[in-house]
VMD Tcl script that builds the backbone (N, CA, C; Angstrom):
set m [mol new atoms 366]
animate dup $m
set s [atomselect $m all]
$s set {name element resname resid chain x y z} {
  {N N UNK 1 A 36.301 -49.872 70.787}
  {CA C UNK 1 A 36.194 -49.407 69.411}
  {C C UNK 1 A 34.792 -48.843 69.177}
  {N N UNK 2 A 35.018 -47.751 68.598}
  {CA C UNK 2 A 33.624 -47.307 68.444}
  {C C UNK 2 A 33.057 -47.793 67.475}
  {N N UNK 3 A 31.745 -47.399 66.772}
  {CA C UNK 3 A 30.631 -47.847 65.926}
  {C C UNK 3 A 30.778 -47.255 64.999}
  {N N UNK 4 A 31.055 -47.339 63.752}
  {CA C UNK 4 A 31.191 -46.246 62.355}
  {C C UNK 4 A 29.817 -45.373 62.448}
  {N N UNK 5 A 28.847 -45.905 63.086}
  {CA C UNK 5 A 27.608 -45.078 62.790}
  {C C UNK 5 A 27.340 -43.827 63.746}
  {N N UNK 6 A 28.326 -43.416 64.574}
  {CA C UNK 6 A 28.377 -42.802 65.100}
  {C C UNK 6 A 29.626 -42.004 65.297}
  {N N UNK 7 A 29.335 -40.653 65.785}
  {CA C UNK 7 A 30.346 -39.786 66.023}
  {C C UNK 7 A 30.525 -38.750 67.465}
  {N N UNK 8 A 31.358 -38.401 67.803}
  {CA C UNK 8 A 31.599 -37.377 68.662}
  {C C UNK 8 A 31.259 -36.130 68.683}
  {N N UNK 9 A 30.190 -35.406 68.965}
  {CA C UNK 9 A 29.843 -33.962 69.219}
  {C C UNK 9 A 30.381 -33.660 70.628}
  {N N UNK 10 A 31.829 -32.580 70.619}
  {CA C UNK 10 A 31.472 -31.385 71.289}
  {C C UNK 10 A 31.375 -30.415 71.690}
  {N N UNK 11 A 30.314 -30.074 72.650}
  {CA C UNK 11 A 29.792 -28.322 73.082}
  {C C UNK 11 A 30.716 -27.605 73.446}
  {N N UNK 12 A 30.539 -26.191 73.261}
  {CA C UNK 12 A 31.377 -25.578 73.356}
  {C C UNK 12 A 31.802 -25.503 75.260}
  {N N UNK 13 A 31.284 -26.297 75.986}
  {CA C UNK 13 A 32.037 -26.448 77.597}
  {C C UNK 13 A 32.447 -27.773 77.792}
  {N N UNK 14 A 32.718 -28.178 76.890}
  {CA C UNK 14 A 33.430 -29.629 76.796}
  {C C UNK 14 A 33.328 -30.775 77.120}
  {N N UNK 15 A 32.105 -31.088 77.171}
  {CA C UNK 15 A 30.797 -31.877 77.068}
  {C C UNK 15 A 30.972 -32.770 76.020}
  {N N UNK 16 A 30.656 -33.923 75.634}
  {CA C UNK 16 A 30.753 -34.817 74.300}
  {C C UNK 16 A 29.595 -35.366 74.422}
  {N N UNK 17 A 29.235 -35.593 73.555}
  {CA C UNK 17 A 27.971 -36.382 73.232}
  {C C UNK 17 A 28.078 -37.104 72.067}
  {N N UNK 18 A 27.286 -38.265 71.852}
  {CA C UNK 18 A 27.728 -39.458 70.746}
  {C C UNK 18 A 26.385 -39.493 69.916}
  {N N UNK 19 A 26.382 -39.187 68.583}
  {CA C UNK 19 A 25.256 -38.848 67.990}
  {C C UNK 19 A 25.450 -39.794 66.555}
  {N N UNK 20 A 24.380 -40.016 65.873}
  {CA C UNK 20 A 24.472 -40.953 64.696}
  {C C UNK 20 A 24.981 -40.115 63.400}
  {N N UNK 21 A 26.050 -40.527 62.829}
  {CA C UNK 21 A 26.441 -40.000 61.426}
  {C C UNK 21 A 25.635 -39.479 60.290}
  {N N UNK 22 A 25.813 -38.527 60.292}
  {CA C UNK 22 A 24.961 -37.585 59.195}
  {C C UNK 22 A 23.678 -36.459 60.195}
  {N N UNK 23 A 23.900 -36.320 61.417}
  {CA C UNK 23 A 23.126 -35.951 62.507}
  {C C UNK 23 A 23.275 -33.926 61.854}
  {N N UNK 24 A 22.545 -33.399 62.033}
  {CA C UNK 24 A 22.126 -31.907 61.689}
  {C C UNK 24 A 22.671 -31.273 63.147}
  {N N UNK 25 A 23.030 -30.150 63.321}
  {CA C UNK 25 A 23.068 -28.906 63.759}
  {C C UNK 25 A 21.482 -28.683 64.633}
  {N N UNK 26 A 20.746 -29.021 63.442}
  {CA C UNK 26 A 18.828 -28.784 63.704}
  {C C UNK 26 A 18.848 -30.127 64.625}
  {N N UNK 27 A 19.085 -31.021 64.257}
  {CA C UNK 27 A 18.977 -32.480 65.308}
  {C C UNK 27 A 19.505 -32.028 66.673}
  {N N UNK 28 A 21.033 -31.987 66.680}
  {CA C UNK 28 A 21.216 -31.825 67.868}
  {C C UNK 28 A 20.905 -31.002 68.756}
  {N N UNK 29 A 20.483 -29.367 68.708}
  {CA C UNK 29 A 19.967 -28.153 68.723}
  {C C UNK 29 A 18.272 -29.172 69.504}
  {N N UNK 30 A 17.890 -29.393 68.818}
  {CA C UNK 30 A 16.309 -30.379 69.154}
  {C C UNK 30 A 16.597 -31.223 70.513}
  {N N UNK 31 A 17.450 -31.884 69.851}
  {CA C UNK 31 A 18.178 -33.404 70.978}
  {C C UNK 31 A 18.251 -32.099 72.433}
  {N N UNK 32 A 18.685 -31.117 72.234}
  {CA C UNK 32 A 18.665 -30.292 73.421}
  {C C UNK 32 A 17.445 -29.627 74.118}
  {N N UNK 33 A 16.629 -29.389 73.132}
  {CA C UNK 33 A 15.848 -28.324 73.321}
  {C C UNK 33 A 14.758 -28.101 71.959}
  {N N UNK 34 A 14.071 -28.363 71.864}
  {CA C UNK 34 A 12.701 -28.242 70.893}
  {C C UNK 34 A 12.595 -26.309 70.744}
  {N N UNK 35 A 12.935 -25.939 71.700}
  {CA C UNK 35 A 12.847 -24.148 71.853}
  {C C UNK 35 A 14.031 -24.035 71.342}
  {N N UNK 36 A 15.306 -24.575 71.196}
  {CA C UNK 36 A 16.646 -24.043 70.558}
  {C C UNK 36 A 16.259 -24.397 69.394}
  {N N UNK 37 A 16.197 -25.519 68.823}
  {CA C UNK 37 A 16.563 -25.881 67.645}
  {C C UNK 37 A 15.417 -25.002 66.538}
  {N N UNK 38 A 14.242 -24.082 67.529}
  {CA C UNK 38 A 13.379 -22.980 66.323}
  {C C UNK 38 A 14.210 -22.054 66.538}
  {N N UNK 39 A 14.874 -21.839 67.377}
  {CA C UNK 39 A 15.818 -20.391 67.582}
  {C C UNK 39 A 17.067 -20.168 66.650}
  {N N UNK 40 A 18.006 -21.886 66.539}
  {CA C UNK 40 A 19.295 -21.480 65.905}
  {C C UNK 40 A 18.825 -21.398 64.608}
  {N N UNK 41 A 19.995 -20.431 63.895}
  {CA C UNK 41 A 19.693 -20.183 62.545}
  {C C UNK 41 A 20.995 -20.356 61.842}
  {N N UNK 42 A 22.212 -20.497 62.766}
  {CA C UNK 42 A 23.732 -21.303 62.225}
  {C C UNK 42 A 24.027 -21.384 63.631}
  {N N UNK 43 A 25.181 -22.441 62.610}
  {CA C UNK 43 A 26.201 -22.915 63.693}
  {C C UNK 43 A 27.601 -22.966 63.610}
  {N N UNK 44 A 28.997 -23.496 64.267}
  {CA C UNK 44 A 30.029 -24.000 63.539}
  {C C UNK 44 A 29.863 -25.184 63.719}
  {N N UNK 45 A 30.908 -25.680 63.187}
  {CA C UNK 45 A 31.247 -26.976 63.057}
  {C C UNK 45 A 33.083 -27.109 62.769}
  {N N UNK 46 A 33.689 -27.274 63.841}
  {CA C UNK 46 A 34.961 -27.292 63.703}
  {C C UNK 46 A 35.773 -25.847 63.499}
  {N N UNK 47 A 34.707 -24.826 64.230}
  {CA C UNK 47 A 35.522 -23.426 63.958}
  {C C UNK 47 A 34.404 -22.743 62.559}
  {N N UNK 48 A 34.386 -23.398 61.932}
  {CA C UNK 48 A 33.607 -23.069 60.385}
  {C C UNK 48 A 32.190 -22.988 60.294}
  {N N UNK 49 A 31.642 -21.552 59.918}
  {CA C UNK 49 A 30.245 -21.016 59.658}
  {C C UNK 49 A 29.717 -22.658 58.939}
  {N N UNK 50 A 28.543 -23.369 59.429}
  {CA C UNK 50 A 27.881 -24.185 58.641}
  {C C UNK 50 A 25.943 -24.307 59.024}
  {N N UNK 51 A 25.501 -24.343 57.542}
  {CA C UNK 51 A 24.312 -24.233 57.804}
  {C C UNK 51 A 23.752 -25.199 58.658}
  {N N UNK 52 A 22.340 -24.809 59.282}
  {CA C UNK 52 A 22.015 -25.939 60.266}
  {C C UNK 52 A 21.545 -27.525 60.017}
  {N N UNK 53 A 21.407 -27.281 58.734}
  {CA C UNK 53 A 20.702 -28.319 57.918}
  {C C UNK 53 A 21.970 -29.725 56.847}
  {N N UNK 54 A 23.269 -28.964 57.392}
  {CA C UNK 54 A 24.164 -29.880 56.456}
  {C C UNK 54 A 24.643 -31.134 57.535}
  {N N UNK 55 A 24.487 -32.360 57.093}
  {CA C UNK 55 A 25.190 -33.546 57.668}
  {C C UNK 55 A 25.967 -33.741 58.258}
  {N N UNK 56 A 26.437 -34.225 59.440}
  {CA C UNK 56 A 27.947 -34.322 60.016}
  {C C UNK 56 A 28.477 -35.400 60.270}
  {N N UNK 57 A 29.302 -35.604 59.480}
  {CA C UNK 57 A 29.654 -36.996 59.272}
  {C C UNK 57 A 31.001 -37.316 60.199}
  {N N UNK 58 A 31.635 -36.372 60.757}
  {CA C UNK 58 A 32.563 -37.065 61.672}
  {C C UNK 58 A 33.010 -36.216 62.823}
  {N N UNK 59 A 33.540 -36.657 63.617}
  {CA C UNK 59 A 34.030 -36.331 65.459}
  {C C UNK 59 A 33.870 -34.690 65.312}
  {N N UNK 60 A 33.256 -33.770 65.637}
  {CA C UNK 60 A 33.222 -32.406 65.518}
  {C C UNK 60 A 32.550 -32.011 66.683}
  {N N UNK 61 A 33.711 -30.477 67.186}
  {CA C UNK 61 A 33.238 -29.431 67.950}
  {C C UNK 61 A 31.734 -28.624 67.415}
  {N N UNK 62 A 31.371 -27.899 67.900}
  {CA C UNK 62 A 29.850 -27.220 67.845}
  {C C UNK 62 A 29.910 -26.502 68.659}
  {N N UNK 63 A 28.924 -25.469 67.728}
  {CA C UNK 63 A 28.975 -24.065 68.827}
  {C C UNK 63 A 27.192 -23.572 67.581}
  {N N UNK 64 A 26.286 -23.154 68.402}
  {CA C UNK 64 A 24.556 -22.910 68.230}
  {C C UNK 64 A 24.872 -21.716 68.468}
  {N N UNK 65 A 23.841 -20.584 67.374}
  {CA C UNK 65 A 23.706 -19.497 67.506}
  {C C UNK 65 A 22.573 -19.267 67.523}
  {N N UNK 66 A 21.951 -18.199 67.494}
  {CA C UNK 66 A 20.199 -17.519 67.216}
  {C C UNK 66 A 20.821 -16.441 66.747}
  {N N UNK 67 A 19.464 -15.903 66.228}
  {CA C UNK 67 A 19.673 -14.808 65.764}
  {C C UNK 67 A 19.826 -12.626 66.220}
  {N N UNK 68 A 19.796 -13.531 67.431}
  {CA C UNK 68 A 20.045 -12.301 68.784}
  {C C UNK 68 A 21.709 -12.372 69.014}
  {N N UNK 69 A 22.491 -13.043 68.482}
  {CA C UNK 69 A 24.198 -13.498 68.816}
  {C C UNK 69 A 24.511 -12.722 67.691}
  {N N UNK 70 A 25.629 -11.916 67.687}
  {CA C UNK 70 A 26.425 -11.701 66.538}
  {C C UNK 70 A 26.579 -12.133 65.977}
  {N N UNK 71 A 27.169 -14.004 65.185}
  {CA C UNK 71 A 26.826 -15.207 64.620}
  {C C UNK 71 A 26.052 -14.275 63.945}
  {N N UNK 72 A 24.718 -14.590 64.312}
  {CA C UNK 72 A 23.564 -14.900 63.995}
  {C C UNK 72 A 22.667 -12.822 62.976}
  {N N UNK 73 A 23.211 -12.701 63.623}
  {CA C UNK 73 A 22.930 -11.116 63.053}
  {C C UNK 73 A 23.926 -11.065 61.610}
  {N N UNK 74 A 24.969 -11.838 61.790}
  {CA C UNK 74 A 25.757 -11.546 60.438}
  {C C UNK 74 A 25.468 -12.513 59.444}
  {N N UNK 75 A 24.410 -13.574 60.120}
  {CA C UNK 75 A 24.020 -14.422 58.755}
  {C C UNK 75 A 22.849 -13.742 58.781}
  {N N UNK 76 A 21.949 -13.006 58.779}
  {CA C UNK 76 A 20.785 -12.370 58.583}
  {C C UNK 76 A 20.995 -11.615 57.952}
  {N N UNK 77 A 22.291 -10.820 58.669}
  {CA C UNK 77 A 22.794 -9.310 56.911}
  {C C UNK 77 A 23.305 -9.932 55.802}
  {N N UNK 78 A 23.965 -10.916 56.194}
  {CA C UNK 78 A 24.511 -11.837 54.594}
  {C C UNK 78 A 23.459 -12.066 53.303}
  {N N UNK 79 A 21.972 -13.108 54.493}
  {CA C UNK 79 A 21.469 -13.146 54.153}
  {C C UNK 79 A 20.553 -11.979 53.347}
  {N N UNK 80 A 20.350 -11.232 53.835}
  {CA C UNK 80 A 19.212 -9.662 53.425}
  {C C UNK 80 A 20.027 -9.264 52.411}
  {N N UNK 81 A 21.740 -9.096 52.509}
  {CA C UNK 81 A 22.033 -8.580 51.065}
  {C C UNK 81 A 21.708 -9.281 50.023}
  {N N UNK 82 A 21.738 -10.929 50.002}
  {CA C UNK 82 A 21.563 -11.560 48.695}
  {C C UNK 82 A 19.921 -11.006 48.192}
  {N N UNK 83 A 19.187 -10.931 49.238}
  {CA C UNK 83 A 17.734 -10.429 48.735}
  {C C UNK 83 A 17.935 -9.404 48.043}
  {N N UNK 84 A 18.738 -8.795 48.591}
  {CA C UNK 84 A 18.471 -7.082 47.704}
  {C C UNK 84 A 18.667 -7.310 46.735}
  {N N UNK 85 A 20.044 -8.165 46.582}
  {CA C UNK 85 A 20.829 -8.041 45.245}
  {C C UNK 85 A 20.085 -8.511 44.043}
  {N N UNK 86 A 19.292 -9.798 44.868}
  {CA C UNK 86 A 18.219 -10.383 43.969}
  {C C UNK 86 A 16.786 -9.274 43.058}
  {N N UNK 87 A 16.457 -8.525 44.498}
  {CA C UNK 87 A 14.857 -8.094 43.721}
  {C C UNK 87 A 16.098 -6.768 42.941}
  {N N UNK 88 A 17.482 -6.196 42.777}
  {CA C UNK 88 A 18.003 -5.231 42.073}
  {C C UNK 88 A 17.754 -5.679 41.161}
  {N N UNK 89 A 17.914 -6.970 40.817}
  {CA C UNK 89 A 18.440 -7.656 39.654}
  {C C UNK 89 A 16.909 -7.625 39.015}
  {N N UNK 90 A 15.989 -8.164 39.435}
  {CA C UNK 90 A 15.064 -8.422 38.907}
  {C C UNK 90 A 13.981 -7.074 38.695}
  {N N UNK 91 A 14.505 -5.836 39.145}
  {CA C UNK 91 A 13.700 -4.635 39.055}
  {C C UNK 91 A 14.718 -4.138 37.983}
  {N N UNK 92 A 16.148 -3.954 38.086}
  {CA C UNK 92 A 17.014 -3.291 37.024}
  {C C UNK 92 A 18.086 -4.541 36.247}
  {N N UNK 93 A 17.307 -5.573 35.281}
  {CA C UNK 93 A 18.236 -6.407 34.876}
  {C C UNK 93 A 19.524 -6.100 34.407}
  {N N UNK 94 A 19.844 -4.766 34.062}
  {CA C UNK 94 A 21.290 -4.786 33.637}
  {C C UNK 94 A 22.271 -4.313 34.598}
  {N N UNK 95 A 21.724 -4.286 36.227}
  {CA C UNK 95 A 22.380 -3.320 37.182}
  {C C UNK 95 A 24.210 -4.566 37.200}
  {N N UNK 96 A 25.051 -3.916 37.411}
  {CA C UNK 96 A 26.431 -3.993 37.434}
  {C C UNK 96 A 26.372 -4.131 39.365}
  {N N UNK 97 A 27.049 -5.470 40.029}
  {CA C UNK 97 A 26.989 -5.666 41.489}
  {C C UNK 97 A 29.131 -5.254 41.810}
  {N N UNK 98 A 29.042 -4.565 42.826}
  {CA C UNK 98 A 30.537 -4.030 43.125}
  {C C UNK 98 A 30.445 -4.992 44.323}
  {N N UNK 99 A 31.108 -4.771 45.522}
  {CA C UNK 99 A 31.050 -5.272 46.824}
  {C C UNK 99 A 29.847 -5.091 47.369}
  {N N UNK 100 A 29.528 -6.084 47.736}
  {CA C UNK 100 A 28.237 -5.925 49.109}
  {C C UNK 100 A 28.576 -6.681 50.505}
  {N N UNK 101 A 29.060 -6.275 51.606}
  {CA C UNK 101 A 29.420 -6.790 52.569}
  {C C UNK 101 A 28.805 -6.412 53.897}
  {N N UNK 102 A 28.527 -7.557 55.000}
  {CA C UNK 102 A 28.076 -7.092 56.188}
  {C C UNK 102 A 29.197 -5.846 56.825}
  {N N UNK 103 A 28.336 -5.200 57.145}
  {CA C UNK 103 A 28.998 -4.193 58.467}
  {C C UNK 103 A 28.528 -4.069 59.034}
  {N N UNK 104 A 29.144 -3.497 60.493}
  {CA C UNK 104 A 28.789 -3.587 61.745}
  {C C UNK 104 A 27.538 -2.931 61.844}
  {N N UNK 105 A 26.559 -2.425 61.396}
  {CA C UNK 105 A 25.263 -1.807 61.663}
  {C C UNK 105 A 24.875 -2.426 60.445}
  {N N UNK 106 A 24.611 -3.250 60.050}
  {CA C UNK 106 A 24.175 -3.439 58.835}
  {C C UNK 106 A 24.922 -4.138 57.419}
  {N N UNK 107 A 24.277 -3.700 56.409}
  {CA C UNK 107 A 25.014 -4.335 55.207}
  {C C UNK 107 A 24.667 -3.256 54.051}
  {N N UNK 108 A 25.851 -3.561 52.585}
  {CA C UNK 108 A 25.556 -2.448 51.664}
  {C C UNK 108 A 25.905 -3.359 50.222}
  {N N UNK 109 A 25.676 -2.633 49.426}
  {CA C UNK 109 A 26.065 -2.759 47.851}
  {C C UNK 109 A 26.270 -2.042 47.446}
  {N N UNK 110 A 27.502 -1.620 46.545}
  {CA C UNK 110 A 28.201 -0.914 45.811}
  {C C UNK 110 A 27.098 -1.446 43.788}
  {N N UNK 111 A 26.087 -0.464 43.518}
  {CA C UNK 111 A 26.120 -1.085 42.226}
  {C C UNK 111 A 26.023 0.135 41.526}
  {N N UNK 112 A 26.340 -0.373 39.948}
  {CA C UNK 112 A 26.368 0.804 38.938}
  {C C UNK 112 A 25.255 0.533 38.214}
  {N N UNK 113 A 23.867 1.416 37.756}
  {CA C UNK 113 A 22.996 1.358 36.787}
  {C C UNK 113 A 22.912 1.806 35.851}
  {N N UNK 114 A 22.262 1.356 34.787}
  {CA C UNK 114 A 21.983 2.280 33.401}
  {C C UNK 114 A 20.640 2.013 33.420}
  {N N UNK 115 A 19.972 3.457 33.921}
  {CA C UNK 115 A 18.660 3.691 33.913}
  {C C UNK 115 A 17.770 3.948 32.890}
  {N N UNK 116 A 18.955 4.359 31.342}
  {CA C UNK 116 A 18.026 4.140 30.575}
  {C C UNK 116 A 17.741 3.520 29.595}
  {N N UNK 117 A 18.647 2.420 29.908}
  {CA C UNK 117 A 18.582 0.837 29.344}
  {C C UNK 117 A 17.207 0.084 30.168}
  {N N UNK 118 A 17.144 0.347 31.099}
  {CA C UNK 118 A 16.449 -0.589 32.292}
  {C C UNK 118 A 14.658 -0.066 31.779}
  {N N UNK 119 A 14.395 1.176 31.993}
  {CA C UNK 119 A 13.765 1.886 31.584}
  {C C UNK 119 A 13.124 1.963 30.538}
  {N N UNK 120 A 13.935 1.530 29.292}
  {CA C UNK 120 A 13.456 1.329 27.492}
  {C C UNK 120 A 12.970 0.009 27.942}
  {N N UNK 121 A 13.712 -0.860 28.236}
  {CA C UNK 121 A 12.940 -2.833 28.678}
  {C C UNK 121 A 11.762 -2.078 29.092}
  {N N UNK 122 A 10.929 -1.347 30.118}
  {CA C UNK 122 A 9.963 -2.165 30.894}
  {C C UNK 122 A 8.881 -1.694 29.850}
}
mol reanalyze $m
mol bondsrecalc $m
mol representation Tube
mol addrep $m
């Protein structure tokens, strides 16, 4: 019988490893490698995009990305659109947001402005 305080991690070559409940993505990534765990920037967890920093509380597959992996390039454009969307917002407060989605070279936003609403504010 196992220990409630512990759980099953495993790698994606089918490897298990027994790690303490509530253990990080960043932990285990470390537990491997002090050079991985500055490199990954996501991971899965059971198939599912999860940040490196959320808890894992029970028996789960894993799979480490960086940011040189496809993974890892599409949480960087995810990421970079919310920036944009952010300093839009905060350069044109009334800008209107349509779709903004990663694509394969990159990422975009669809927005509508009224420049001379934005314009009378500053």
């Amino acid at each position: 019988m196992m220990n409630d305080q512990f759980i099953q991690i495993q790698f994606p070559d089918g490897k298990q490893q027994q790690y303490e409940r509530g253990v990080t993505l960043t932990d285990i990534a470390h537990s491997i490698s002090p050079s991985l765990s500055k490199k990954t920037i996501v991971g899965y967890v059971n198939g599912i995009p999860t940040d490196v920093a959320r808890p894992i509380t029970e028996d789960a597959q894993i799979s480490l990305y960086d940011a040189a992996s496809k993974e890892g390039i599409a949480v960087v454009r995810h990421s970079t659109a919310h920036l944009l969307a952010h300093a839009l917002k905060r350069i044109y407060p009334s800008i209107h947001f349509g779709v903004g989605p990663v694509i394969e070279n990159g990422f975009y936003y669809d927005v509508e402005l009224d420049f001379q609403s934005d314009l009378h504010n500053q």
